[in-house]
C-alpha positions in Angstrom: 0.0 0.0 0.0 0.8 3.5 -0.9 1.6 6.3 2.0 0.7 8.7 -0.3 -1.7 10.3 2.0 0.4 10.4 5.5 3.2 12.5 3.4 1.3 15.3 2.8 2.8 18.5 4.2 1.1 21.3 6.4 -0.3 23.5 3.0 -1.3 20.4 1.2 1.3 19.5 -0.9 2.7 16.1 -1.6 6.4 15.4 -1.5 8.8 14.7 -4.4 8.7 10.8 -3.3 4.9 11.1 -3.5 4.6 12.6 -6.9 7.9 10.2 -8.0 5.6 6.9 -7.2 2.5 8.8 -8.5 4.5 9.3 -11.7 5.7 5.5 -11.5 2.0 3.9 -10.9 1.0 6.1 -14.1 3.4 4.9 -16.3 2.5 1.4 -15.2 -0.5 1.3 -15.9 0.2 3.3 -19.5 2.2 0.3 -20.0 -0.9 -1.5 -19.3 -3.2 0.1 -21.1 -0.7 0.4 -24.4 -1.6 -2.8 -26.7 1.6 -3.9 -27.7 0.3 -7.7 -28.6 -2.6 -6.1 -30.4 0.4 -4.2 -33.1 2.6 -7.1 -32.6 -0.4 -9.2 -34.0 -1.6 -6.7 -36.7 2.1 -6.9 -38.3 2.3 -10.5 -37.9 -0.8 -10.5 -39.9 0.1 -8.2 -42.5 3.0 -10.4 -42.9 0.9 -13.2 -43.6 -1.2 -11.5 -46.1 2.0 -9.7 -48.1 3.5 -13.5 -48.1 0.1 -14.7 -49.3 -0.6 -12.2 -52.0 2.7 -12.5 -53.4 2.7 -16.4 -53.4 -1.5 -16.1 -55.3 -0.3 -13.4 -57.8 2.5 -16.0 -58.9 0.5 -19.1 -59.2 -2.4 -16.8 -61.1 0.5 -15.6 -63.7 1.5 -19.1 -64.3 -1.9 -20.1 -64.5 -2.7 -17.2 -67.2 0.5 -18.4 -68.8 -0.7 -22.1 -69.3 -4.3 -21.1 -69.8 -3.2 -18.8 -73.1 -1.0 -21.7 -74.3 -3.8 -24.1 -74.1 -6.2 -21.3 -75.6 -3.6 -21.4 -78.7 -3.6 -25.1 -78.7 -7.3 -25.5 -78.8 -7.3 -22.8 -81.6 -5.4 -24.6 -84.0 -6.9 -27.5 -83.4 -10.3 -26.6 -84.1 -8.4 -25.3 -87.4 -6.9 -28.2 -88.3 -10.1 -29.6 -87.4 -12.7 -27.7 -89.4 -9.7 -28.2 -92.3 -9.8 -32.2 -92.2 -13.5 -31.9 -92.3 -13.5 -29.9 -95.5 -10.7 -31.9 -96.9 -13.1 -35.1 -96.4 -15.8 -33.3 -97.3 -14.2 -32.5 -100.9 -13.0 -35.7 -101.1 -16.5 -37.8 -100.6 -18.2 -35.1 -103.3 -15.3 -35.5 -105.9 -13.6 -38.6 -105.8 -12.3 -38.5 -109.0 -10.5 -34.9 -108.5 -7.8 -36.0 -105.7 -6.7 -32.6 -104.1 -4.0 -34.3 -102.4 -2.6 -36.0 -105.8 1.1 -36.1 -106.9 1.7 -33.6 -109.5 5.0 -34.9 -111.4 4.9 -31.6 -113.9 4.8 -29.2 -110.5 7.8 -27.3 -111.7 7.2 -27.3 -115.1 3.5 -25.7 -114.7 5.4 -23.2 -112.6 7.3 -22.3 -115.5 4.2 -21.8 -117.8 2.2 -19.9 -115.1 5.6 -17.2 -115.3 4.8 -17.1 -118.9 1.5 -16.1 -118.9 2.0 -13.3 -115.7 4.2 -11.8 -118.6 7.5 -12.4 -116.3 10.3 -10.9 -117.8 13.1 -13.9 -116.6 12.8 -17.8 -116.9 10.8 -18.5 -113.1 13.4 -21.3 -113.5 13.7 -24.2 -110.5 13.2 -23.4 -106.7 16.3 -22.5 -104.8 16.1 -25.9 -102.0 13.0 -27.5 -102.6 12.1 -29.9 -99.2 9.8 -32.6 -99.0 8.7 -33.3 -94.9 7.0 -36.5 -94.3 3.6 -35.5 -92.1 1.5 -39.2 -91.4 0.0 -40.2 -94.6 1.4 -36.9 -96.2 3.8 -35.4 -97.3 4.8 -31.5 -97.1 6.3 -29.7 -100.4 8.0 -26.7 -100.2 9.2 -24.8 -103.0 11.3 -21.4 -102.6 11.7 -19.2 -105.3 13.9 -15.8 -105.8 12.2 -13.9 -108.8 13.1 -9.9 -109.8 10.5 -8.3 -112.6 10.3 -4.8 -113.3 6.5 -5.1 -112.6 5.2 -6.0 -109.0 2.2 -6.5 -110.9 3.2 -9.6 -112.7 5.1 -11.2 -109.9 1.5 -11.3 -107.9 -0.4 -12.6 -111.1 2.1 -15.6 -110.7 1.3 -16.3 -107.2 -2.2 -16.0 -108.1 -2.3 -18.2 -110.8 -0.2 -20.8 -109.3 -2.6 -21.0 -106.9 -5.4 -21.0 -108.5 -4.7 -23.4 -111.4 -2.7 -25.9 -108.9 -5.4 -27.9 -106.2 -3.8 -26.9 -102.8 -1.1 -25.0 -103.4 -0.7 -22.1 -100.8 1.6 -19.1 -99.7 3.3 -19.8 -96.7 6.3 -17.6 -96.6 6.1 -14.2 -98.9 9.2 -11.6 -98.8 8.7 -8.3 -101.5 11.6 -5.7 -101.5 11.8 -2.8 -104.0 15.5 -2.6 -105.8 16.0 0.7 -108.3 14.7 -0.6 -111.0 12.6 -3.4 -110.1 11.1 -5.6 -107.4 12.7 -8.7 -105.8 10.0 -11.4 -104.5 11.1 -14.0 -102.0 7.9 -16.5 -102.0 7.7 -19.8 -100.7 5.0 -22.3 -102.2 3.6 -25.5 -100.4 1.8 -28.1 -101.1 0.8 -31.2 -99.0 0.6 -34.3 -101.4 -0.8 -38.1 -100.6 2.0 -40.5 -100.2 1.7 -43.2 -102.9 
């Protein structure tokens, strides 16, 4: 117990060991009152949360990540898709006309197609032709370097090749203007039924 009251001097004032144990008993209890495990707790929580955020926002970029790559899958496979069924669809309603049919004069129809754009040089034989076996397929690639005065004519040969030839496509196509005339980097393709 405190003697607090028994110190008190003849005009009512308290000592300086009074008001030095009132001051300690105040600060005690400040200590008491001030919610040090409450802050210590909030932090430790906010912690947590930081730890937790960073840990979701990495699994949800790698889930984006996989989720876009399977998007592109699924894309070109309904492509693929919706191409075999045309393919098969061609084929049941003209059997006789074989899209996918060898064409032993390829090059040499080629040539005639450059004759009738009007090219001004020989379209001549394709720089590295490939052929890439692909299941019951096979892939043909054909790369050709051509220069005309006329970027006109280059484009009717594209156009005719693949018109006149069944499945012919443009799968690489490279057009740079020189002085005088154009230079056309094109690469044809064709996928053709193993025999």
């Amino acid at each position: 117990m405190s003697t607090m009251g028994t110190n008190l001097s003849g005009d009512g004032r308290m000592s300086a060991d009074d008001r030095y144990e009132i001051a300690a008993l105040a600060q005690n209890q400040q200590r008491l009152n001030y919610p040090k495990h409450l802050i210590s707790l909030g932090l430790l929580l906010v912690f947590i949360s930081l730890i937790t955020l960073v840990i979701a926002w990495q699994m949800r970029s790698g889930a984006q990540e996989k989720n876009l790559k399977r998007t592109n899958e699924l894309a070109q496979i309904e492509q693929l898709i919706t191409q075999l069924t045309a393919l098969e669809l061609t084929q049941a309603t003209n059997p006789d006309q074989d899209m996918f049919q060898p064409i032993p004069d390829m090059l040499s129809k080629l040539k005639r197609f450059g004759i009738q754009a009007e090219l001004e040089h020989d379209v001549g034989l394709p720089r590295n032709p490939k052929v890439r076996p692909e299941g019951n397929a096979k892939l043909m690639t054909y790369p050709y370097t051509l220069r005309d005065k006329s970027l006109e004519h280059l484009l009717d040969w594209i156009t005719l090749s693949t018109d006149q030839i069944p499945g012919l496509s443009v799968t690489d196509l490279e057009i740079k203007p020189a002085k005088s005339d154009w230079t056309m980097k094109v690469t044809l393709s064709r996928y053709e039924r193993k025999n």
